[in-house]
Every structure is written in structure tokens, then in C-alpha cells.
LUMMAR-711808 format. One record per atom (N, C-alpha, C, O): residue number from 1; chain; atom name; x negated, y, z. Coordinates in nm, 2 decimals, decimal comma. Layout:
N
 resi chain name      X      Y      Z
  NUM     A   CA      X      Y      Z
...
END
This chain:
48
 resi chain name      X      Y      Z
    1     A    N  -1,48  -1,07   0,68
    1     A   CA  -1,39  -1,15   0,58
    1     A    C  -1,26  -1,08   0,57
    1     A    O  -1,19  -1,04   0,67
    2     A    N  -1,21  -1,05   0,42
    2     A   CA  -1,08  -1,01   0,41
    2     A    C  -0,95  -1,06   0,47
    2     A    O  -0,94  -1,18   0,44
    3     A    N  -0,87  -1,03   0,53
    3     A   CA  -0,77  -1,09   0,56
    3     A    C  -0,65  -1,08   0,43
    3     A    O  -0,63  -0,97   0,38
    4     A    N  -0,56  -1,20   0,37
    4     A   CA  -0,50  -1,18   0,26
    4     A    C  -0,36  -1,14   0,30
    4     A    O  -0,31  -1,18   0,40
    5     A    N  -0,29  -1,04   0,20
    5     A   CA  -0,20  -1,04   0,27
    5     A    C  -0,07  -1,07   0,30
    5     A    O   0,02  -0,99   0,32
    6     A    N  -0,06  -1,17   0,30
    6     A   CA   0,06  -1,28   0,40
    6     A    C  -0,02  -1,25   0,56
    6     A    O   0,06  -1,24   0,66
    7     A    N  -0,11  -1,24   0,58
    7     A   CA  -0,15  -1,23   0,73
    7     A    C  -0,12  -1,11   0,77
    7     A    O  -0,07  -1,08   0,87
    8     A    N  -0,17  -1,03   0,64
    8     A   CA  -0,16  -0,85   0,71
    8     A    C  -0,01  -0,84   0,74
    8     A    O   0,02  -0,80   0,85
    9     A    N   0,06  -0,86   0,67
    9     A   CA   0,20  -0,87   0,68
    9     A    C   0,31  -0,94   0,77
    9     A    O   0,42  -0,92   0,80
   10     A    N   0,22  -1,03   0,80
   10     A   CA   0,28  -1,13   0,91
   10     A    C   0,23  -1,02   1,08
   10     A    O   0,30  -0,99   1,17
   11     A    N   0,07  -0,98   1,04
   11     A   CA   0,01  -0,90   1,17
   11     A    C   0,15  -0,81   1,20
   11     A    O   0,22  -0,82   1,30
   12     A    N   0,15  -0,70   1,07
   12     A   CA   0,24  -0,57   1,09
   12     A    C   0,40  -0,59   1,14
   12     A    O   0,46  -0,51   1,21
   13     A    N   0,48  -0,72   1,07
   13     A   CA   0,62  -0,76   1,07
   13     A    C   0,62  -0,79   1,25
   13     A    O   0,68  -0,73   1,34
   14     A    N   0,53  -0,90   1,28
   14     A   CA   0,54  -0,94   1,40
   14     A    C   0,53  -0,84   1,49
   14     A    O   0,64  -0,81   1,54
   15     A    N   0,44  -0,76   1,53
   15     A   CA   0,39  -0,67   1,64
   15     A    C   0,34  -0,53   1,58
   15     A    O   0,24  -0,46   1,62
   16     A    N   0,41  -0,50   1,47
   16     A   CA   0,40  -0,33   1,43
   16     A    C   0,25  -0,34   1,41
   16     A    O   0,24  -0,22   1,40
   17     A    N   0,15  -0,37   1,40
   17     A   CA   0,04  -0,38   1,40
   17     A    C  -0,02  -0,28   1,31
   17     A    O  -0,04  -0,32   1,20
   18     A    N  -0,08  -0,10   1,34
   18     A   CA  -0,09  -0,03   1,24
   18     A    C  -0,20  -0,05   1,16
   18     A    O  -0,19  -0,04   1,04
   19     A    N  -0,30  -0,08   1,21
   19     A   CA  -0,45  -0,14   1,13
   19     A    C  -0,39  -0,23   1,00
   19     A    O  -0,43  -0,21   0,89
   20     A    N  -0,31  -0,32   1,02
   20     A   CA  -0,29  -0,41   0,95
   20     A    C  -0,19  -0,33   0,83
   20     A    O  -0,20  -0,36   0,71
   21     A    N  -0,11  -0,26   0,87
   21     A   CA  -0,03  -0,20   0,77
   21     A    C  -0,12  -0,07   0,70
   21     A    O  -0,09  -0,02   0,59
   22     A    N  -0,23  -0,02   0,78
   22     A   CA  -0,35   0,07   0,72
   22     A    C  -0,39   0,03   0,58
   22     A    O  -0,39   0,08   0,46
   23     A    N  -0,44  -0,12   0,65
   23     A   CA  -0,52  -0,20   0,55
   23     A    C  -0,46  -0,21   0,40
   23     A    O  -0,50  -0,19   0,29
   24     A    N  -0,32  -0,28   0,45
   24     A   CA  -0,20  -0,27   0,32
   24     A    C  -0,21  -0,14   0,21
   24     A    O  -0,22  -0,15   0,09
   25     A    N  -0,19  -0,07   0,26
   25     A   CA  -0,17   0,09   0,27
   25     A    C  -0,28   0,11   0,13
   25     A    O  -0,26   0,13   0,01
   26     A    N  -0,41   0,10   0,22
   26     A   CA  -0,56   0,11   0,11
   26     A    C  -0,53   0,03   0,02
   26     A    O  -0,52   0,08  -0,10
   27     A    N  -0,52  -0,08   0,04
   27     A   CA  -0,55  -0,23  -0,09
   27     A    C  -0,43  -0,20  -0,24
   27     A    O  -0,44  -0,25  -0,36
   28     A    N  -0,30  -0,10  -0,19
   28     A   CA  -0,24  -0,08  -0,27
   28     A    C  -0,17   0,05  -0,37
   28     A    O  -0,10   0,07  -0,47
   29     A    N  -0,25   0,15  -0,23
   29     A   CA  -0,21   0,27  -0,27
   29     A    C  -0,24   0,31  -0,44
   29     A    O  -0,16   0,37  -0,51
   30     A    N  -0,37   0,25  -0,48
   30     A   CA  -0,44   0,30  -0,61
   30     A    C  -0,30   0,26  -0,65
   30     A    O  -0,22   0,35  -0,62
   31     A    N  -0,19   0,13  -0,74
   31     A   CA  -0,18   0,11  -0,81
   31     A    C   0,01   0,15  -0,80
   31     A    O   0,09   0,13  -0,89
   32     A    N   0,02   0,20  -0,66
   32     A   CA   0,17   0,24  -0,65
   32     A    C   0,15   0,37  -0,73
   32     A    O   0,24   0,38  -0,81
   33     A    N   0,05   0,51  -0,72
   33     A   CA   0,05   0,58  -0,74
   33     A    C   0,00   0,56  -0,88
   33     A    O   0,02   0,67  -0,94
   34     A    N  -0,07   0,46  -0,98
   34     A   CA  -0,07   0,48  -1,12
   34     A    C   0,09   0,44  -1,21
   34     A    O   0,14   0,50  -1,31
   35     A    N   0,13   0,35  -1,15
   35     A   CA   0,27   0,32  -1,13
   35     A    C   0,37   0,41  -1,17
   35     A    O   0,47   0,41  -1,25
   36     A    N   0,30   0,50  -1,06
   36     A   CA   0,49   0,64  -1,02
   36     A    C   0,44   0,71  -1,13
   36     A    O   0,53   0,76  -1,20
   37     A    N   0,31   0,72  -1,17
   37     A   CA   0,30   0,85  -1,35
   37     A    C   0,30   0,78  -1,44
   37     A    O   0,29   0,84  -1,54
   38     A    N   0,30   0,62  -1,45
   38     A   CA   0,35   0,55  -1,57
   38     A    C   0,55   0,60  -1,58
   38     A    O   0,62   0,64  -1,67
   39     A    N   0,56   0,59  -1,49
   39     A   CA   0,71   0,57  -1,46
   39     A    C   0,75   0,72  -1,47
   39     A    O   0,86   0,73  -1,52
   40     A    N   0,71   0,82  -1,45
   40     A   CA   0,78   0,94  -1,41
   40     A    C   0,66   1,02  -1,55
   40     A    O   0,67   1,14  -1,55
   41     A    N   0,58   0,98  -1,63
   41     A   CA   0,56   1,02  -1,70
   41     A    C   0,51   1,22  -1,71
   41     A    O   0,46   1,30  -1,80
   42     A    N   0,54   1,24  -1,58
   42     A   CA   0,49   1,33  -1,51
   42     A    C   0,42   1,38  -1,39
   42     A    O   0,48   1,39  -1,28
   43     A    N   0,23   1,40  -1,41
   43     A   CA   0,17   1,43  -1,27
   43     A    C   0,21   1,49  -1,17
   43     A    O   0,19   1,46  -1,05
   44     A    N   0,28   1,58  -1,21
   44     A   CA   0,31   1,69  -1,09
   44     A    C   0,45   1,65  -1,04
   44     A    O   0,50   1,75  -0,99
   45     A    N   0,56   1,54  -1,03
   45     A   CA   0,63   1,45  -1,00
   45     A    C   0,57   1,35  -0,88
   45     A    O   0,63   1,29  -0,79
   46     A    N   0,42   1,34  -0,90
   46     A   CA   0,41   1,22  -0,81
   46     A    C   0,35   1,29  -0,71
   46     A    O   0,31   1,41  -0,74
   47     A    N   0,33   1,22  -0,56
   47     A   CA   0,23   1,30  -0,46
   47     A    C   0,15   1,28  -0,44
   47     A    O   0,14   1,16  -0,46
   48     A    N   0,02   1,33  -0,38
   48     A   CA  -0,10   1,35  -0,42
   48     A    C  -0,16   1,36  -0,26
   48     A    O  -0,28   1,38  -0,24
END
């Protein structure tokens, strides 16, 4: 079962918890990085 994240967040704030900030990490990486080339309008600007 997914954990949502107010938990993952609550896991990582309380006790550094890295799995839980991993998890974060995956669930949002796709949409920070479509984000940064909406915003910077250039691929080779963002990191990869």
C-alpha cells in the first residue's frame, strides 16, 4: 500500500528517514524536471 505524502513527510521531518524522502524524490522528480524546461525554456539548462 502507498503511503501518501503527509506520512512520507512526516516519516522524513521527524527522524531523517531516507527511504521515505527516496520515495518523495521518485513520486515527484518526473514533474519538477518537466517544470524546470517549461520554465527555463532550455534543455541543456536543466540537469539530467
Amino acid at each position: 500500500m502507498l503511503e501518501s505524502e503527509s506520512v512520507l513527510l512526516q516519516r522524513f521531518a521527524s527522524t531523517g528517514d531516507a527511504e521515505a524522502f527516496s520515495e518523495i524524490v521518485r513520486r515527484h522528480a518526473g514533474m519538477v524536471y518537466g517544470m524546470s524546461l517549461r520554465v527555463l525554456s532550455d534543455a541543456d539548462l536543466t540537469v539530467k
